[in-house]
N, C-alpha and C positions, 0 to 999 in steps of 0.2 A: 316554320321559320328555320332559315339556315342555321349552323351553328357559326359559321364568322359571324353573325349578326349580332349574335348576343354578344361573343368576347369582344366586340369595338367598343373600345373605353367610351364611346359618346353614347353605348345604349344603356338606359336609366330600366333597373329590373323592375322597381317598385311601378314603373308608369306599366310594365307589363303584367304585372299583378293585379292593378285596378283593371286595365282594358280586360284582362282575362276575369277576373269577378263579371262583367258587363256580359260579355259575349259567353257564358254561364247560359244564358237567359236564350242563346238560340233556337233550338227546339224543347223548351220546358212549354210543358201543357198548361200552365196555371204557377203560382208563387212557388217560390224554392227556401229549404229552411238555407242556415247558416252554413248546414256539413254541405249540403248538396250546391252551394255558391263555392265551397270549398275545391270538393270533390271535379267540378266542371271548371276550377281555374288551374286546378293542379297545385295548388296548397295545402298548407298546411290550416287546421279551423284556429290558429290563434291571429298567422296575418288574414286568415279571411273576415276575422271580428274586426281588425284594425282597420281594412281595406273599406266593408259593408263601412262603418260606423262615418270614415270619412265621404266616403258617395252619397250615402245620407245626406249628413252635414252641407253638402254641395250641392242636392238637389238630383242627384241622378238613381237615386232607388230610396225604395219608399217602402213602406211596411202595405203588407194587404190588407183591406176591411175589416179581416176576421181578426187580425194580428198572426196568421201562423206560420206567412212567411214575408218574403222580398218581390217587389215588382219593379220594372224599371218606373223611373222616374220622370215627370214632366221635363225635365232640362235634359233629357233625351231628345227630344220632339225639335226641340233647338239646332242642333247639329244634323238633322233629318233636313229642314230648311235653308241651313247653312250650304250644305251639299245643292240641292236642286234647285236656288237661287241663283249659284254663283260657278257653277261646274257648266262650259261653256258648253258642251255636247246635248246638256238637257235643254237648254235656253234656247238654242237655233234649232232642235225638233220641235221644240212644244208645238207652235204654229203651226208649224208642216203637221204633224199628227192629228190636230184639232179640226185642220181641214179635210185629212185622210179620213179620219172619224165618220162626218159629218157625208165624207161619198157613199161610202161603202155602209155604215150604217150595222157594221157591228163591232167589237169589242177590237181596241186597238193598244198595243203596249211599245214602249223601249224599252230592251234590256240593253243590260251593259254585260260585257264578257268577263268571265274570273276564273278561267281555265277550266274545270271539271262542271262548274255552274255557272248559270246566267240569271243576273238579278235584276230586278223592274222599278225603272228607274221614274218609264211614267205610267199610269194604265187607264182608259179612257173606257170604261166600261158600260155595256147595257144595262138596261134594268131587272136582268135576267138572271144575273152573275151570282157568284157564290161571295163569301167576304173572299175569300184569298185573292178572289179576281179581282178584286180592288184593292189590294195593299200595295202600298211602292215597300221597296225592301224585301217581298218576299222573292223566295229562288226557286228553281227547278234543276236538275242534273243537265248536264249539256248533250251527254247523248241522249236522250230519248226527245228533248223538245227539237220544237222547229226553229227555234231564234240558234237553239246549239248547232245544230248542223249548221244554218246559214252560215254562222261565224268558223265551225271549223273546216268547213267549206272553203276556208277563203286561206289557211294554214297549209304547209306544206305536208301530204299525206303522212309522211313519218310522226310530226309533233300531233297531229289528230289523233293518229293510233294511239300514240304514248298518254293523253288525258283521257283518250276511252279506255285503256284497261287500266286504267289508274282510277277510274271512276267507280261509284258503289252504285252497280249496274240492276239494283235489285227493282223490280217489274213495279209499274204502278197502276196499270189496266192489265188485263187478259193476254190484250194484243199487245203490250209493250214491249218493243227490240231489243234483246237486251245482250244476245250474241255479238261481239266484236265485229267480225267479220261483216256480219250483216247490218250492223250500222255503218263501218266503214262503205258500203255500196252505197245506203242510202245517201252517205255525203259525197261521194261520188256525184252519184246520179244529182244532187243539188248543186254542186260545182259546174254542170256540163248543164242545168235548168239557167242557174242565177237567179233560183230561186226553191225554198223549200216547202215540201208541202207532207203535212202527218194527218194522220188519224189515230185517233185512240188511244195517243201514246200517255200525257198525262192523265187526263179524263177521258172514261168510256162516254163516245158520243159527241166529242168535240171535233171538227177539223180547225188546221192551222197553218194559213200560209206565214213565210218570212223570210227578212229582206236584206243581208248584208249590210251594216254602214262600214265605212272603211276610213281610213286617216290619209293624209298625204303620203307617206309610206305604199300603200296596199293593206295595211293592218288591220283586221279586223278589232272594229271598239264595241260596237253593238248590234244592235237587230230590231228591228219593227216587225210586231207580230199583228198578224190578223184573226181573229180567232171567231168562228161561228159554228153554227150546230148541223151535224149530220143528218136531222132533222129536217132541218129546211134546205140542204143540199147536198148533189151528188159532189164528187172530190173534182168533178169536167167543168161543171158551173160554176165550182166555188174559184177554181183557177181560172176560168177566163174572168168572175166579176172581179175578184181582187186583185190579180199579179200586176196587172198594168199600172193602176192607180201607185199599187203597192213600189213598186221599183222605181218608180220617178219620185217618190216621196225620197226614199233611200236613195238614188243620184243625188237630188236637191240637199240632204242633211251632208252625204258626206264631204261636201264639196265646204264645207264649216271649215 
């Protein structure tokens, strides 16, 4: 966050205290005590006793089973459906996707763009999937997936470069691109497809086509991903079954 943001007399620090207790909880593997709600909002443990005790109280974190720490709270789940009810980008894909699903017959996502990551806004998964492939809310790094390229694809080469070395480039497969330069090609070469296509890069063994959406602007907002298994195709097959389906769903969403 900038820092003019903070010194505008209209921003409330305490409402940044609570959201920062919340988002504490990004990547924790399991309940977090009091110091580590503390430690993850950048306070101090007397407001994070104040902070926790009120979230409580209101329903957005809750004690775990055993009692040893914090877990978010059901009236989480609330604002999870506030968002994907009423955020008009997710409403006018659903359809389109549900039907793109239903062609192609494997694993279909929206993400939405957030500079360095792209987060999943819907995900239409097989029966095959892992949990992650099923969560809306989870992210992946923008350079190494396929929805990322599409999207920085569609940015002016200079601001692309500028989120890929600003990004935590660290490998997730064997095969995953994690040189600059060489992911810069690969969005290249997706700019001049109009469309992206990976292997390997999150999961060994996955390929992944994906599809630009864009605003009135030209601006990229998201991406429809295609995802199926190296297993059942070469990366020549996998782009002739899906790209076509795949980029008339993506005309049809961005015209929203």
């Amino acid at each position: 966050m900038a820092a003019e943001d903070r010194a505008d007399p209209l921003f409330v620090r305490s409402v940044e205290k609570a959201m920062g207790i919340l988002s504490a909880f990004h990547h924790a593997g399991g309940p977090l005590t009091l110091s580590d709600l503390a430690t993850g909002a950048g306070i101090d443990r007397s407001a994070a006793q104040r902070m926790v005790h009120t979230l409580r109280a209101l329903g957005y974190i809750c004690r775990d089973a055993d009692g040893h720490g914090y877990l978010p709270g059901l009236r989480v789940l609330d604002h999870t459906l506030d968002y994907l009810r009423l955020d008009p980008l997710v409403r006018q894909a659903t359809p389109v996707l549900q039907e793109l699903r239903t062609a192609v017959r494997e694993r279909v996502d929206l993400s939405l763009f957030d500079g360095p990551r792209v987060v999943y806004a819907v995900r239409l998964q097989t029966t095959r999937q892992t949990l992650n492939a099923s969560l809306v809310g989870h992210s992946v790094p923008s350079f190494c997936s396929s929805g990322g390229w599409a999207m920085l694809s569609r940015l002016p080469p200079e601001q692309a470069r500028d989120i890929v070395e600003r990004s935590d480039r660290r490998p997730f497969t064997s095969d995953t691109i994690t040189s600059v330069d060489d992911v810069m090609e690969n969005i290249a070469k997706t700019r001049s497809d109009g469309y992206a296509l990976t292997t390997n890069q999150i999961l060994s063994g996955e390929i992944a086509a994906a599809f630009p959406i864009m605003n009135a602007k030209g601006e990229p907002l998201a991406a429809i991903h295609i995802a199926g298994s190296l297993a059942d195709w070469t990366p020549e097959d996998y782009a002739r079954r899906v790209v076509p389906p795949g980029q008339a769903a993506a005309r049809t969403i961005s015209q929203y």
